[in-house]
N, C-alpha and C positions, 0 to 999 in steps of 0.2 A: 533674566530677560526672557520675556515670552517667545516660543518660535513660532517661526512661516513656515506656511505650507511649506516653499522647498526645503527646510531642512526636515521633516519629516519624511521627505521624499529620500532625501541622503541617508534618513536613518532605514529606512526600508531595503535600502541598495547593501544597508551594511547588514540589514538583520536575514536578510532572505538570498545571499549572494548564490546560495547554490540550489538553491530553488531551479528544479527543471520541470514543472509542467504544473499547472493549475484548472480547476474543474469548479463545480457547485460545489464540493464537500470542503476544496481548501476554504473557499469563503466561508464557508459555514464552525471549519475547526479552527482557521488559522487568523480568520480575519474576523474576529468577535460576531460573530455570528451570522450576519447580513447572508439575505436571501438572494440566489442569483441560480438564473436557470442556463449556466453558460456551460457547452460539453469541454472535455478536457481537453488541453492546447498547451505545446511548450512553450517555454519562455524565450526561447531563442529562435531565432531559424534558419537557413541551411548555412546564412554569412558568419554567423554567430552575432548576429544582434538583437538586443529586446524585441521582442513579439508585441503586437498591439496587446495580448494577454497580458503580460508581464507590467506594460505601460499603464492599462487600466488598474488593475487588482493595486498597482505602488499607487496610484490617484485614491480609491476609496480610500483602502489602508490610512492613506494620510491625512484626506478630509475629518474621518471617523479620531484618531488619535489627535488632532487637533484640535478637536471641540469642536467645530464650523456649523458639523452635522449630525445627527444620531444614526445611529447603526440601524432602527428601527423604522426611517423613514427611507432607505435605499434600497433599492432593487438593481440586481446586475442582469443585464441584459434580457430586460423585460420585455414580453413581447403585445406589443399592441396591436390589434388586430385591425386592418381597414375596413372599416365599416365594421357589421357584427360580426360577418364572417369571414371577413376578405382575409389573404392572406396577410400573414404578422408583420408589423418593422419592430426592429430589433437594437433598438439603440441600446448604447454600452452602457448605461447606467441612467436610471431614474431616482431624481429625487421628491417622494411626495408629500405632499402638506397634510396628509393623516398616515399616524404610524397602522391605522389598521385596514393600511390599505390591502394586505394581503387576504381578508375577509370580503373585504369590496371586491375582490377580484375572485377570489370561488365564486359570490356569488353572480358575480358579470358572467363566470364559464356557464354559469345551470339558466343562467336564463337568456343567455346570448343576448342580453345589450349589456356594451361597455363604456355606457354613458358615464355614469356614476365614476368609474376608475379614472376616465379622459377629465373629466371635471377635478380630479384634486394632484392631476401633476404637478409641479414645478417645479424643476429644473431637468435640463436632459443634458448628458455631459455624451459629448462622441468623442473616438480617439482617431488617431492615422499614424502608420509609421512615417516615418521622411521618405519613403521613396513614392507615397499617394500623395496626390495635392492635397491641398488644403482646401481649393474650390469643390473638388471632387467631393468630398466626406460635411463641407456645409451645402452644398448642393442637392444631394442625392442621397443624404442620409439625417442631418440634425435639421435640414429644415421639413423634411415630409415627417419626423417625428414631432417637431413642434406644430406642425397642421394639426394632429388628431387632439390637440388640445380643445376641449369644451367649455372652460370655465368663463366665466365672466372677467377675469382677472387675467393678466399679462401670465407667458411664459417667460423661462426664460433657457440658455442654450450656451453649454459649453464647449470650445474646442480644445482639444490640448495632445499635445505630442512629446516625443521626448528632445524636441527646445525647448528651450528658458520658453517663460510666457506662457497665456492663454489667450480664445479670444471669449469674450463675455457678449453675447445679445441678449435683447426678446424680443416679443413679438404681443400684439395686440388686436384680438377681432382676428378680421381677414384680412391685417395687413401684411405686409411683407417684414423679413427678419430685418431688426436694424443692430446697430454696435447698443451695447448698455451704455455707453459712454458716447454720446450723438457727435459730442465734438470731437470726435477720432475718425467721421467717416469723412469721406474725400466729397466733394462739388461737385459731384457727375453721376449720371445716370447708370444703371447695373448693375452686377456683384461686384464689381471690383470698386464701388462707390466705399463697401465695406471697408479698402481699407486692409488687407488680413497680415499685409507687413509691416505695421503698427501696430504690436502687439500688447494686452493688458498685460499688468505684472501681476505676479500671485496673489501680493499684498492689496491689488483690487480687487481680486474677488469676493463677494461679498457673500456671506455664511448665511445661513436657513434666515435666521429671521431677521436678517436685513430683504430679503429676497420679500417675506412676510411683508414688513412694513414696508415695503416697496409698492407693493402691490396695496398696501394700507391708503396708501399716497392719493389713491385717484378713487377710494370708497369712499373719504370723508370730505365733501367737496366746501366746505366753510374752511375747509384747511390745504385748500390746494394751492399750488405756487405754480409758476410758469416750469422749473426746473423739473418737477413732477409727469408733467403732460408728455403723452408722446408725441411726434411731429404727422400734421397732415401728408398720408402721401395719394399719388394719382388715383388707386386701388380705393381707398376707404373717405378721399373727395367725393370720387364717384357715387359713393353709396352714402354719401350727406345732402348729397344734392337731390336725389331718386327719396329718401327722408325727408328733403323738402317740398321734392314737387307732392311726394302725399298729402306731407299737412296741406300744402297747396290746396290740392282735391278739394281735402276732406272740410279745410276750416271757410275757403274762398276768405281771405282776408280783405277787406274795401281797397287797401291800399294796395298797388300796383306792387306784385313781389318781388318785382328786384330792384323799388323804391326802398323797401322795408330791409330785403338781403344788405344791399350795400350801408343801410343804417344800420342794423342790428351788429355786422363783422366787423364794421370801424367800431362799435364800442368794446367787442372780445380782442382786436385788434391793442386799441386803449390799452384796456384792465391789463394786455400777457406785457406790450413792454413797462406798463409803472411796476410790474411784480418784477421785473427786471431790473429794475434798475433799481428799484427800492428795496427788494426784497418781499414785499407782503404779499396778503392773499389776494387771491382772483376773487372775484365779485361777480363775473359773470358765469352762474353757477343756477342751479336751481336744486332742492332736494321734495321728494316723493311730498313729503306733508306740509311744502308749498303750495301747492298745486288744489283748488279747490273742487268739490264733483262735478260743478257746469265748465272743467275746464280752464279756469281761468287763477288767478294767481292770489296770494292769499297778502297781507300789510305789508310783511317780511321781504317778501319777492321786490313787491312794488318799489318799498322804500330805498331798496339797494340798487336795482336798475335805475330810480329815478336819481338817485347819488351820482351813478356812474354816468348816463347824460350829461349833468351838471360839469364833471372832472370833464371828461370825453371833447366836453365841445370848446373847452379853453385851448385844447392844441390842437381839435378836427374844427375850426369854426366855421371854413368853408361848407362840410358838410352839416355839420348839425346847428346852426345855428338857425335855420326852417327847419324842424325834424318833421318827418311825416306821422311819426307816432311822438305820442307823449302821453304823460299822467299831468291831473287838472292840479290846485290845491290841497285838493281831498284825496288826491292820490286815485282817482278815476281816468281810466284808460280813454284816451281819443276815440278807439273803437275796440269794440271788443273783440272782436274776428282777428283783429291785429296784433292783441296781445295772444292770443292763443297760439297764432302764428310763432311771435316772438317766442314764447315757451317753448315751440317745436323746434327755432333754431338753436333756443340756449341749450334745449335737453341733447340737440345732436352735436354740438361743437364743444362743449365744455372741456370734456375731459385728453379734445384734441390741442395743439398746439399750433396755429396759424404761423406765428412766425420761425417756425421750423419745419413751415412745408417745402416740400420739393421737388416741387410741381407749377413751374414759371407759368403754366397754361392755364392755371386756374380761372381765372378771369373771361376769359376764351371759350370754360366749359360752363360758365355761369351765365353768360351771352349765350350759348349754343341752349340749354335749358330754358332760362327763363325773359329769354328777348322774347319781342314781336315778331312771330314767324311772317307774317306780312310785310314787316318791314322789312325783314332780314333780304328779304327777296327782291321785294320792290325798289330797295333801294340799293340791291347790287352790294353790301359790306361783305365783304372777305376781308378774314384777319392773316394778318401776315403773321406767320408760322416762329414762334417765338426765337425755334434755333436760328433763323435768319436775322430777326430785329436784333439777335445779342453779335453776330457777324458784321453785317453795318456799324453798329454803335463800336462795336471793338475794332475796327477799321478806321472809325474816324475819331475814338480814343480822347472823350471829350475831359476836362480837366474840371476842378471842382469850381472854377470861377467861372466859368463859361456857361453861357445862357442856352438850351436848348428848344427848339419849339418844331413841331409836328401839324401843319395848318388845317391837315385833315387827320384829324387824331384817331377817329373810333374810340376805341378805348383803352389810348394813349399807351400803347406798349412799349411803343419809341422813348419816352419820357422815363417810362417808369425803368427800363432796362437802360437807360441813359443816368439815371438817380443809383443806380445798383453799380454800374462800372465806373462811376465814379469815386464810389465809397466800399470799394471790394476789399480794399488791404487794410481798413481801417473800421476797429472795434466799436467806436462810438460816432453813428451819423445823426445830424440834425433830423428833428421829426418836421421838419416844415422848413421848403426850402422855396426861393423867390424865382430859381434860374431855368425852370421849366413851364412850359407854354405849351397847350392844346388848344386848338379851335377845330368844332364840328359842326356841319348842318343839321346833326340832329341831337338833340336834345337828352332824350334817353340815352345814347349813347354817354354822354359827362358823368350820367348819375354811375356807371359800370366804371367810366373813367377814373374817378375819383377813388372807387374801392379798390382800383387797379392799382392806383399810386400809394392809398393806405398800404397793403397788402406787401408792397415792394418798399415801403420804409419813408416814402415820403406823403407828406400830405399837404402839402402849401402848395402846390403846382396853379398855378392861374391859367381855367379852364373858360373858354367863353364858346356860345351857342351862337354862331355866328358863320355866314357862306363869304369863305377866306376868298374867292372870286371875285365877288361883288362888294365887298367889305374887308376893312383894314381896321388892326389893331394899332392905336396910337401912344407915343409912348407914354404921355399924362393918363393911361390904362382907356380910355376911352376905344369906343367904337366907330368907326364911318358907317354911318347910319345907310340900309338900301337907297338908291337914287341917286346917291350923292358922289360916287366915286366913282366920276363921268371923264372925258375928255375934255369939257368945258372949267374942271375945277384942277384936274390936275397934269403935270406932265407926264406926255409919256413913257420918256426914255428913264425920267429917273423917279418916278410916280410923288415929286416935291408939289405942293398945294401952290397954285400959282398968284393965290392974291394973300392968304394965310399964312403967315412963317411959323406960327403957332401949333397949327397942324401940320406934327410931324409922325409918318410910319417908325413904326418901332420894330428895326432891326437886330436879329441875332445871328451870334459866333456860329450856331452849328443849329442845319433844319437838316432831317430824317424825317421821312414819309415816304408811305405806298396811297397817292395819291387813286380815285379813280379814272380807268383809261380803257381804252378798249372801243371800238368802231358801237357797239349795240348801246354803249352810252354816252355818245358824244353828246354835245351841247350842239341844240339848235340856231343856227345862226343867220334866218332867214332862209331856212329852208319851209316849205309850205307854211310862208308868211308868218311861221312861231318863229320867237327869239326866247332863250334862254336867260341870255341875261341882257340887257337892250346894248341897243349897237350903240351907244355913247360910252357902256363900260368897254365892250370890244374893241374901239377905237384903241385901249387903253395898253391893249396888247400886241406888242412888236412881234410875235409869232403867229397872229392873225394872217398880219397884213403879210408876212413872209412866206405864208403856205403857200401865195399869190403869186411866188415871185416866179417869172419866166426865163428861159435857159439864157435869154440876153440882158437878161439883169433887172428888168420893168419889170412892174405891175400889172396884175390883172384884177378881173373882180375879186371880191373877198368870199372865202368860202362859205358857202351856207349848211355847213357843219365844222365844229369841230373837236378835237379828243382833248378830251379834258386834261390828259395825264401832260399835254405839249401846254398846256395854260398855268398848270400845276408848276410844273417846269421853270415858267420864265416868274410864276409868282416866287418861288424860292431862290430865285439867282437876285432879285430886285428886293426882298425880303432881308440875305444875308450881307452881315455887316465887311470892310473891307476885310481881306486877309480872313473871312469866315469862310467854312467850309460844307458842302451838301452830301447826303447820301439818300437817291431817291429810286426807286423800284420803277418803271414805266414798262410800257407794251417792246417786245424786242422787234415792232415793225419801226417805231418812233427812232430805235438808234441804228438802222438798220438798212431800210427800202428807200427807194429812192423818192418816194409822193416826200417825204421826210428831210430832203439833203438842204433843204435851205435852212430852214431850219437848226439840221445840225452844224451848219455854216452859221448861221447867226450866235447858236451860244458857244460856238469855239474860239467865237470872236470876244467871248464876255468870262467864260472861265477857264481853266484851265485841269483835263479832263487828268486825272491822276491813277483812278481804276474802273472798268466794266469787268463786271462775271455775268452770266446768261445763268439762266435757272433754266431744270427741267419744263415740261408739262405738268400741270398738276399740283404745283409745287404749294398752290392754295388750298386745293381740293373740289373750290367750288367753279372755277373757271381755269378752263387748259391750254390757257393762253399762254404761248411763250414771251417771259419777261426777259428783263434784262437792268442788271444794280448800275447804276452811275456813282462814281465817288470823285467831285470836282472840287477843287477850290478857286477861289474869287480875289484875285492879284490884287494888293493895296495899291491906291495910285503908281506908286513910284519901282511897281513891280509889273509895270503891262507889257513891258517889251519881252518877260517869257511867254504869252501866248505868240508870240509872231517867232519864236524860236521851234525849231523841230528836236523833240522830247520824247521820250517812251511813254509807252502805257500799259499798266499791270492789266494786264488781259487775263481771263481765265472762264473755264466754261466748266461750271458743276456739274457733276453727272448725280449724286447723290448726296442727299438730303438727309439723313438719318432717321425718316422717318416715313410712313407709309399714310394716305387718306383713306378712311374706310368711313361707312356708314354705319352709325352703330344706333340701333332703335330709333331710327331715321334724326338722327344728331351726327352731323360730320365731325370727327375727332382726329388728330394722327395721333398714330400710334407710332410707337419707338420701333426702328427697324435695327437689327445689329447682324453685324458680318459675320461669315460663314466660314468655319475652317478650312482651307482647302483639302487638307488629306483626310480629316474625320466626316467632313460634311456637316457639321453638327453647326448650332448658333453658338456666336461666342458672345461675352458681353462686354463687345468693343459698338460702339453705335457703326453703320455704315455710312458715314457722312465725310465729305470732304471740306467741310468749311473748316474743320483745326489748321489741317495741313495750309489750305489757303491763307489763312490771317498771317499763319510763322511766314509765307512765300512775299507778302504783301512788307510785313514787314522790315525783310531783307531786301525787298526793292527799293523803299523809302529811304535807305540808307545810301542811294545813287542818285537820290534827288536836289535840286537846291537846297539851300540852306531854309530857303523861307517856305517851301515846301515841309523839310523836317521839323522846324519851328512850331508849324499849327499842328502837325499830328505827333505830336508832345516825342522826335525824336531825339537823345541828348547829344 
């Protein structure tokens, strides 16, 4: 029977037991010969336990006597130098993919660059006794030696101690370290995302030319698989998209680019889950003598993208069934700029893994890139900050039968982060699901929408371009056309069509949205004789006519302004079905000041208010407006006598967000913030955010609520 590494490890503990100190020359007499530029160190130390010396030299020892590796391609305690001359990192072992690499490396000393040497590592193996972290020695030692890597090809990163176990990464480009095994790392942001208490077993470690053909994996791209690719993260997103905005520049494609983006990632989207699920190869690929000299693509290219449309659009039909690029009969591009385009996004995404990014905000940086900076402005979109929209949805804990809808969607985060908490504990989700809903006034905004929801696993979402204000979705899917959805057609208390029974609003279980609100963009309502939306829809609204109301109970005139986020408001309460529940972001003057108490008199009369948390300033980046979250539910008939009962309310007020707004090459981004040790000072890689602690506090209050209360937010 073949051995494992650790029993070569056990045979070394029996062949060297009295082994007290090791240098370059043991490696050189005792341990077949390998090169290692390590000064002499006991094997023990003052406790009498193995020395990291001791720990390293039994790891070669046993890789080398295993077969794994040759003796010819290791180096003990190689020193790389930072930059040509900076000073050395000194990781405990390298293993490189040419044995004569120590010719490569005189010659890197006489001419001081150590390009040439940095190009042919792979593997860097560190050690730690048990009484250094584990974080300490991947932090501050195997990952700045996996930085000085230059090759085109993955490194890769060992850790190992004297526990059972190893941990196995690599690392690709300029991205950050991840596990060799993706599925071992944890769903959360920073080192500790690694995981490093889940340890590989020896018997995963994989020997030189699995390492080889690993790296084989993403050179032959007719032969890649989903399970080959590494996963998008925030770091090398960044630097796909700055790749796009060039080709942008450089090719100006006719088509609108984040018409074409959103087309082109739902078909890499496609190709990575059928390689999933089927097993086969990616299609979305291209190689070098595709590629013709004007640029443009060669039968080969054409015939496989226009394949992949054809598959693509039977379970994306929403999107591609108008695609803005296509090939004719002849296999001739729509336009050529466009296909160039296309070439520039297949050549930067191919070898990445979209549905292994881990990066929720993606969507967010693809809007921040290549939206309309006019519009962006003009029309006031701030995206709500994704750690928030997954706080909401996990708050109100929406169930897989349950229909959700967002009236003012953007680009539908709520939906799509509502499609993901759905389907978190479970392996296999629908790719097209019926029970989410976005409607937005603009237009552009659906097409990012839509890649939003590919991106996050669903792609059926029923998206309509439509002002959720002045306009109502019907449940025979239709739209109430502008004009129409007046005072004269319909009532106002329960917005029912008064002569039509036919025409009926189409109600759901669970609305989330950050509608817009704010005094600078109210709706005019008869203020310098503009109206916003005409005063036959306004009629339509019982929070109108309540801004009106007098400390004796009358009316007065009706406002000739009003904020949108109080219309928003009464649209979601009238929207949601009985026993449905809301969670909606608004101005913290709306639940707040006193211009507002009628108001907040009128909907406490209608729902039943279950949590407010208050956000910081800032919490958008682009407006420093203090909000405030509502999380209410909507009493079925024969549940109305709890509003007229006195009841708690999960109150709470964030102080932190985990995350910070900066401007970065005039693109607003957050960036991850994480907490501070109190006695080192140093950053840890805990995010600084109170919304975990909040959902578990929320939780445990739902548990002293009615029954019918606990019922909708799914408690057992």
């Amino acid at each position: 029977m073949e051995k494992n590494l650790k029993t070569y490890m056990d045979d070394f503990d029996r062949t060297f037991n009295n082994l007290e100190s090791i240098d370059s020359n043991w490696y050189n007499d005792q341990c077949f010969g390998v090169k290692a530029f390590c000064k002499k160190s006991n094997t023990k130390d003052a406790n009498g336990y193995f020395s990291e010396e001791y720990i390293r030299a039994r790891m070669v020892w046993s890789l080398i006597k295993s077969n794994m590796y040759d003796k010819e391609n290791i180096c003990v305690e190689f020193q790389i130098p930072k930059g040509n001359e900076g000073k050395s990192i000194n990781p405990d072992i390298v293993v490189f993919k040419d044995r004569n690499w120590f010719q490569l490396y005189e010659e890197a000393k006489r001419t001081k660059n150590f390009s040439n040497i940095r190009k042919i590592m792979l593997v860097i193996f560190e050690t730690k006794k048990n009484n250094k972290t584990v974080e300490d020695a991947i932090e501050n030692q195997l990952r700045p030696a996996m930085n000085e890597n230059e090759s085109v090809d993955r490194i890769f990163g060992i850790y190992f101690d004297n526990q059972d176990g190893l941990l196995i990464f690599k690392k690709f480009g300029n991205s950050p370290i991840t596990r060799f095994y993706e599925e071992k790392e944890l769903h959360r942001v920073g080192l500790n995302s690694l995981n490093f208490q889940h340890r590989d077993t020896y018997l995963e470690l994989p020997n030189y030319h699995q390492f080889i053909e690993n790296n084989k994996s993403i050179s032959e791209p007719e032969k890649l698989k989903l399970d080959y690719l590494d996963s998008i993260d925030e770091t090398n997103f960044t630097d796909l998209m700055n790749e796009m905005k060039r080709a942008n520049d450089s090719v100006r494609p006719k088509t609108p680019v984040n018409n074409l983006i959103v087309e082109f990632l739902t078909l890499k989207v496609f190709d990575e889950k059928r390689s999933k699920e089927k097993g086969q190869f990616l299609s979305f690929y291209i190689k070098s003598e595709e590629k013709r000299s004007d640029g443009l693509a060669d039968k080969t290219f054409r015939e496989r993208i226009n394949q992949l449309y054809k598959d693509a659009k039977k379970e994306y039909e929403n999107i591609l069934s108008k695609p803005f690029f296509w090939y004719d009969t002849k296999l001739r591009p729509s336009d050529s700029n466009d296909e160039r385009f296309l070439i520039a996004v297949v050549e930067s995404f191919f070898r990445r893994a979209i549905l292994k990014a881990k990066n929720e905000s993606f969507n967010q940086i693809i809007f921040n890139n290549f939206g309309d900076e006019k519009q962006k402005a003009d029309k006031g979109q701030f995206f709500t900050p994704i750690p928030l929209v997954k706080t909401i949805i996990s708050m109100l804990n929406p169930k897989k039968s349950e229909e959700i809808c967002d009236p003012c969607c953007g680009i539908c985060d709520f939906p799509a982060m509502g499609f993901k908490h759905m389907y978190r504990n479970s392996e296999n989700y629908p790719s097209i699901s019926p029970n989410f809903f976005g409607f937005d006034l603009e237009a552009g905004n659906l097409k990012l929408a839509e890649l939003n929801l590919v991106l996050n696993g669903d792609g059926g979402a029923i998206l309509r371009h439509m002002n959720s204000l002045s306009q109502k979705y019907l449940e025979n899917g239709n739209i109430i056309p502008e004009g129409t959805f007046t005072d004269k057609n319909f009532e106002i208390d329960t917005w029912e069509h008064k002569y039509n029974p036919d025409v009926v609003l189409k109600k759901f279980k669970i609305i989330a949205t950050n509608p817009p609100f704010g005094q600078g963009r109210d709706l005019k309502t008869g203020k310098d004789g503009k109206w916003d939306l005409p005063e036959s829809t306004m009629n339509l609204y019982e929070t109108w006519k309540e801004k009106s109301k007098n400390k004796n109970g009358s009316y007065g005139k009706r406002p000739k302004s009003m904020d949108m986020g109080v219309l928003f408001l009464e649209n979601a309460y009238k929207l949601l079905e009985d026993g449905g529940r809301m969670g909606i972001v608004l101005s913290n003057s709306i639940a707040s000041i006193k211009a507002w108490e009628s108001v907040r008199e009128w909907f406490l009369q209608k729902m039943r208010i279950v949590a407010l948390f208050d956000l910081p300033f800032n919490t958008f980046g682009e407006t420093g407006t203090a909000t405030t979250v509502i999380i209410a539910y909507k009493p079925k008939h024969d549940e109305l006598t709890m509003l007229n009962e006195d009841y708690d309310v999960f109150v709470r007020e964030i102080d932190n967000v985990g995350y910070e707004v900066r401007e970065i090459q005039r693109t607003i981004q957050f960036v991850e913030k994480f907490k501070i040790d109190r006695v080192t000072f140093e950053k840890t890689n805990e995010l600084d955010e109170d919304f975990t602690e909040m959902i578990q506090d929320f939780k445990e209050f739902l548990n002293t609520q009615p029954r019918a209360i606990k019922d909708a937010f799914g408690v057992e």
